[in-house]
C-alpha positions in Angstrom: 8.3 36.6 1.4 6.7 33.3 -0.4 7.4 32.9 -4.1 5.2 33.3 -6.6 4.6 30.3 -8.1 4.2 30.5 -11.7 4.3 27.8 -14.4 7.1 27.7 -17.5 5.9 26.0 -21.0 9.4 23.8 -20.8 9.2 21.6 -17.7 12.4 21.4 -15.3 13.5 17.9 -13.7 13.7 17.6 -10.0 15.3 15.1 -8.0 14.1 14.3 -4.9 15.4 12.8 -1.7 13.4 9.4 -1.8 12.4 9.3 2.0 9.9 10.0 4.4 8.9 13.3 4.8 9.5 12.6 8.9 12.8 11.5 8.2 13.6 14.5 6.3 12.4 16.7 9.4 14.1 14.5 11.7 17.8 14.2 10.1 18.2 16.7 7.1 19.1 20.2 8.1 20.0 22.7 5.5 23.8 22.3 6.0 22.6 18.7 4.9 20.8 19.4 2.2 24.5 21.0 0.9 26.2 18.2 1.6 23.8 16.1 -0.6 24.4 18.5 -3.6 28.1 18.6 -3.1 28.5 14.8 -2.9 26.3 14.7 -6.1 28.3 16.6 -8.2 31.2 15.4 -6.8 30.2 11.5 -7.6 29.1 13.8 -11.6 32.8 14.6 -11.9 33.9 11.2 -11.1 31.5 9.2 -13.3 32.7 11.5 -16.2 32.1 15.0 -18.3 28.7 13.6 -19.2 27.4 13.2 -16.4 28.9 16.2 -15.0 27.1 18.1 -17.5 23.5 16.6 -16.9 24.0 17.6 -13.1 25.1 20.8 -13.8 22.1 23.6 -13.2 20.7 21.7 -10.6 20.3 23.4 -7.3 18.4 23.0 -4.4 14.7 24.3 -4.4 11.1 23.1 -3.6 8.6 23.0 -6.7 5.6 23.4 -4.3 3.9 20.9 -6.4 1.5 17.8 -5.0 3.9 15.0 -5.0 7.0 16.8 -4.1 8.9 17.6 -0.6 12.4 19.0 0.4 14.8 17.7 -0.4 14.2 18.6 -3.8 17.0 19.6 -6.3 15.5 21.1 -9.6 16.9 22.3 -13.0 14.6 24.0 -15.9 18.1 23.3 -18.1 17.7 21.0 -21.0 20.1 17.8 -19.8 20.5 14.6 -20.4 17.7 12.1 -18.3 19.9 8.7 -19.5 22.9 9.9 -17.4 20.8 11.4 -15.1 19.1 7.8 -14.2 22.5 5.9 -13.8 23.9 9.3 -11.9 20.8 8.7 -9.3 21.7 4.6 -9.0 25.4 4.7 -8.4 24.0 7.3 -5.3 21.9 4.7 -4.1 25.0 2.2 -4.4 27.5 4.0 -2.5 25.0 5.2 0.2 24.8 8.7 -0.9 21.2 8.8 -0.6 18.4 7.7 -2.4 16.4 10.2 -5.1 14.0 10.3 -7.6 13.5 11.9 -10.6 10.7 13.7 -11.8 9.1 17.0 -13.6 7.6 20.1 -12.5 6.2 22.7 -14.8 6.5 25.9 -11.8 9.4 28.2 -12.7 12.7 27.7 -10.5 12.6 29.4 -6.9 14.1 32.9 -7.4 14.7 36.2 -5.6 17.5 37.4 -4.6 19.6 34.6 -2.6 18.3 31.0 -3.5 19.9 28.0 -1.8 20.2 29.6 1.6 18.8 28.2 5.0 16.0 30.7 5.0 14.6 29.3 2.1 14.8 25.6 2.8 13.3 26.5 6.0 10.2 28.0 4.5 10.2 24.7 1.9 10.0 23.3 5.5 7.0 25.0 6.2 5.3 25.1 2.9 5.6 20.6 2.6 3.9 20.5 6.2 1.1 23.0 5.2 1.0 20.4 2.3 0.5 17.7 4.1 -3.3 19.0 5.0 -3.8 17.9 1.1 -1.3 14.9 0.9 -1.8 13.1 4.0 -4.9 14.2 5.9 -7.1 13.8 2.7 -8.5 17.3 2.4 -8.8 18.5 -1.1 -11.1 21.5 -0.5 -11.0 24.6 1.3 -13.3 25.3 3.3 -13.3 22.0 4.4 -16.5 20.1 3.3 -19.6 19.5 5.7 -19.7 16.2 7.0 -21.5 14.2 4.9 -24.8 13.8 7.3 -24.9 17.5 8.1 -24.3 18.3 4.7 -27.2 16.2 3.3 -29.3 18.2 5.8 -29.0 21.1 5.1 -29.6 20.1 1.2 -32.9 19.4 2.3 -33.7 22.6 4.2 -32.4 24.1 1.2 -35.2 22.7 -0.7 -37.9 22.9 1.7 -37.1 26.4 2.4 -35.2 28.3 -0.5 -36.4 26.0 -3.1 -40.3 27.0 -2.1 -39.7 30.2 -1.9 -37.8 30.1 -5.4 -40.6 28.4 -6.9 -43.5 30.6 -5.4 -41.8 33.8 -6.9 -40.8 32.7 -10.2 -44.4 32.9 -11.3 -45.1 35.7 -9.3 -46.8 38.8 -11.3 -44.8 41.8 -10.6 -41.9 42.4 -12.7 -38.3 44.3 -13.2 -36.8 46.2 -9.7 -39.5 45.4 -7.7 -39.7 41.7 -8.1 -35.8 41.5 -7.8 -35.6 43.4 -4.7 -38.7 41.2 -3.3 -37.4 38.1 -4.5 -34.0 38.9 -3.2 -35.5 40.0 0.5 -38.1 36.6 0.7 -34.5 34.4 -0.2 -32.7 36.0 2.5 -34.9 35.4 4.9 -35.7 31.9 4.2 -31.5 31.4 3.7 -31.3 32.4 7.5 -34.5 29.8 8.5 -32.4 27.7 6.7 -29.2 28.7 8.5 -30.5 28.6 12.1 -32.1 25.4 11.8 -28.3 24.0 10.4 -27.0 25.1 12.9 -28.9 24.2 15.6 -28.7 20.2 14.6 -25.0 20.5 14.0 -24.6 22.2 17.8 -26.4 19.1 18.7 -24.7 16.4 16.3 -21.1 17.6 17.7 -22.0 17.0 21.2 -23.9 13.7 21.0 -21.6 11.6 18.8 -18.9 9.7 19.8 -15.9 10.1 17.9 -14.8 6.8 18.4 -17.7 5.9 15.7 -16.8 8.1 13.1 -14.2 6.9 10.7 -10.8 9.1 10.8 -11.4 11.2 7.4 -15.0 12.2 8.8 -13.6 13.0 12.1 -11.9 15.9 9.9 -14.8 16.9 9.0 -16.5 17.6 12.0 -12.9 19.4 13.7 -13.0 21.5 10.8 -17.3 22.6 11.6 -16.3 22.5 15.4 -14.0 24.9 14.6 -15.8 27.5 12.7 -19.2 27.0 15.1 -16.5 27.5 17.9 -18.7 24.1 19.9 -17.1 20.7 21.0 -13.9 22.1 19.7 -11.4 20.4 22.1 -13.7 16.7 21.4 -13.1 16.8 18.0 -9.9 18.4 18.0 -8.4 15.7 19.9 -10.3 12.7 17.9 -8.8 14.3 14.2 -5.4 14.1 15.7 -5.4 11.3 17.7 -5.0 9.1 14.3 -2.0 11.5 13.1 1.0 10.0 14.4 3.6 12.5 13.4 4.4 15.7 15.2 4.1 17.7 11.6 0.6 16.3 10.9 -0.7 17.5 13.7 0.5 20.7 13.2 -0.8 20.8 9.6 -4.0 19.9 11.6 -3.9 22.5 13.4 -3.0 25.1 10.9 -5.7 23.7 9.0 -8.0 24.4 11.6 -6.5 27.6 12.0 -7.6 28.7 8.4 -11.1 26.9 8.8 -11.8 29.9 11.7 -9.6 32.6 10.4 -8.1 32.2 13.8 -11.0 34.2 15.7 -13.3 32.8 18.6 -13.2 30.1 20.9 -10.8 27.2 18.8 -8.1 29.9 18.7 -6.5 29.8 22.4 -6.8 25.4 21.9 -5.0 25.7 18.7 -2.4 28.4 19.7 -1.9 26.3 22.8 -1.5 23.0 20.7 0.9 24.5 17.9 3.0 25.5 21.1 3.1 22.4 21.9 3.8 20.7 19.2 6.7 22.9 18.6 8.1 22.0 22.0 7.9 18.2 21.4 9.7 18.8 17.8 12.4 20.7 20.0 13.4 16.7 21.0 13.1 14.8 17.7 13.4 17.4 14.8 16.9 18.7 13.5 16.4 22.9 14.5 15.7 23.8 10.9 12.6 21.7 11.9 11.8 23.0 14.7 12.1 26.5 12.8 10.0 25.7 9.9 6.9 24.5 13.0 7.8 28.0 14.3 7.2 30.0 11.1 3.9 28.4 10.6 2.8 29.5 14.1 4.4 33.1 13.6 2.7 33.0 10.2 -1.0 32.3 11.3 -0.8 35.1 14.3 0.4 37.5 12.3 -3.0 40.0 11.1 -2.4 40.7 7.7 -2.2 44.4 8.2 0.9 43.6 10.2 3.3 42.6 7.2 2.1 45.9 5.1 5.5 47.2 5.8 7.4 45.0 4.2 5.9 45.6 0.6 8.3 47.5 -1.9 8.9 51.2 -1.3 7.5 51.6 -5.0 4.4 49.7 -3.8 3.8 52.3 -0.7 1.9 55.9 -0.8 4.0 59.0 0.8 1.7 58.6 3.8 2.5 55.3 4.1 5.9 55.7 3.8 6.1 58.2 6.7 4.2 55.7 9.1 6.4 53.1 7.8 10.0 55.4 8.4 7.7 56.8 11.8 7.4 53.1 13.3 11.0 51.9 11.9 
């Protein structure tokens, strides 16, 4: 189950493993990850109680915040940044690793057993979900129009909502009755309005060419292929043909994914791509990796009806309950 994320009026310090995200995927494994920790207190004890202390609450976790990836050690303890700092550069010099040091204001990862390879592997898959924000440029969901189709249906707005706005805020009836007419005249111009979107985005998706549309704007028009379920495998293929890592193109796709609520036509293309995707990270990702690509694509077929059994007995009705004991 995800954590809740929740943020603490003292910030913690995280350190960070100062690589590529790709790397990370590629060579750090959980049983890694340990090793890291370990070496780093180990290098504490030998620089000296001081530094021993400033390492000491430190454990590995995932803030979830913009900016931050596994491997990420963090610590809402009060310690000592100097010692810290000089800690992190006498890693660097002895090839432990380079990190980073920063501040997140989210509580520390809980629950009931932190620092196990569960966890890092859903840190895994929560940093490639955030890599739809970080790396693809999307900072909005649902993703915006494109910015012609968008314009367009501004001004179909005003031609058709706005007139009929304007004719009924000066017409004569009043209370319930001009409400419930307003409200029924507006609906029916909203769907005028709709229809004729529609229509020209249908058409816009098939007659451009990708290859004219600059990469960010080519997200933009996946993302409406998508959810109009039209020119889906066109535009699909043009968004990800300028990601050239196996976990963007899976963020892609579960980005997608969300964009359709993963019903009509983009489904089977996606499902068949994340399958994929998973198989090619099978031959360049360590298998913690490969597992975090695997909980994303378990995560977005699952209904969400499905995981109702998992909530807290204390959470559940009787009759629940019994279907729950009943299917178990």
């Amino acid at each position: 189950m995800r954590q809740l994320l929740v943020e603490c009026s003292d910030p913690g310090l995280v350190v960070s493993l100062a690589e590529e995200f790709e790397n990370v995927l590629r060579h750090v494994d959980f049983a890694h990850a340990q090793e890291l920790h370990a070496r780093l207190g180990e290098l504490a004890r030998e620089l000296g109680p001081e530094f021993e202390q400033a390492w000491r609450g430190f454990r590995l976790e995932t803030p979830n915040e913009v900016g931050y990836r596994p491997l990420t050690f963090g610590s809402r303890e009060a310690a000592d940044e100097e010692r810290l700092r000089e800690l992190l550069a006498q890693a660097k010099e002895r090839d432990i690793g380079r990190f980073e040091l920063g501040r997140t204001l989210l509580l520390p990862q809980g629950g009931p057993a932190p620092e196990t390879r569960e966890q890092y592997v859903q840190d895994l898959a929560d940093g490639i979900r955030l890599a739809s924000w970080e790396e693809l440029g999307i900072f909005q969901h649902p993703v915006e129009l494109p910015e012609a189709m968008a314009a367009h249906r501004q001004r179909l707005m005003e031609e058709y909502a706005g007139e009929v706005l304007r004719a009924r805020a000066c017409y004569p009836t009043v209370g319930h009755r001009w409400v419930r007419d307003s409200v029924e005249r507006l609906e029916k111009a909203l769907q005028e309005v709709s229809s004729r979107a529609e229509a020209v985005m249908a058409y816009e998706l098939a007659r451009l060419d990708p290859a004219e549309v600059v990469p960010k704007e080519r997200l933009r028009w996946a993302a409406l292929a998508v959810r109009l379920g039209k020119e889906v495998e066109k535009w699909h293929a043009a968004a990800e043909e300028a990601l050239p890592y196996v976990y963007q193109r899976a963020a892609l796709a579960w980005l997608l994914w969300t964009e359709c609520r993963g019903w009509g036509p983009a489904r089977p293309l996606l499902e068949r791509r994340l399958q994929a995707l998973i198989e090619q990270a099978e031959t360049v990702y360590t298998a913690d990796g490969v597992a975090a690509l695997r909980l994303i694509y378990d995560d977005l077929r699952q209904l969400p009806w499905e995981s109702r059994d998992s909530l807290p007995a204390e959470g559940r009705t009787e009759e629940e309950d019994e279907t729950a004991n009943a299917e178990g």
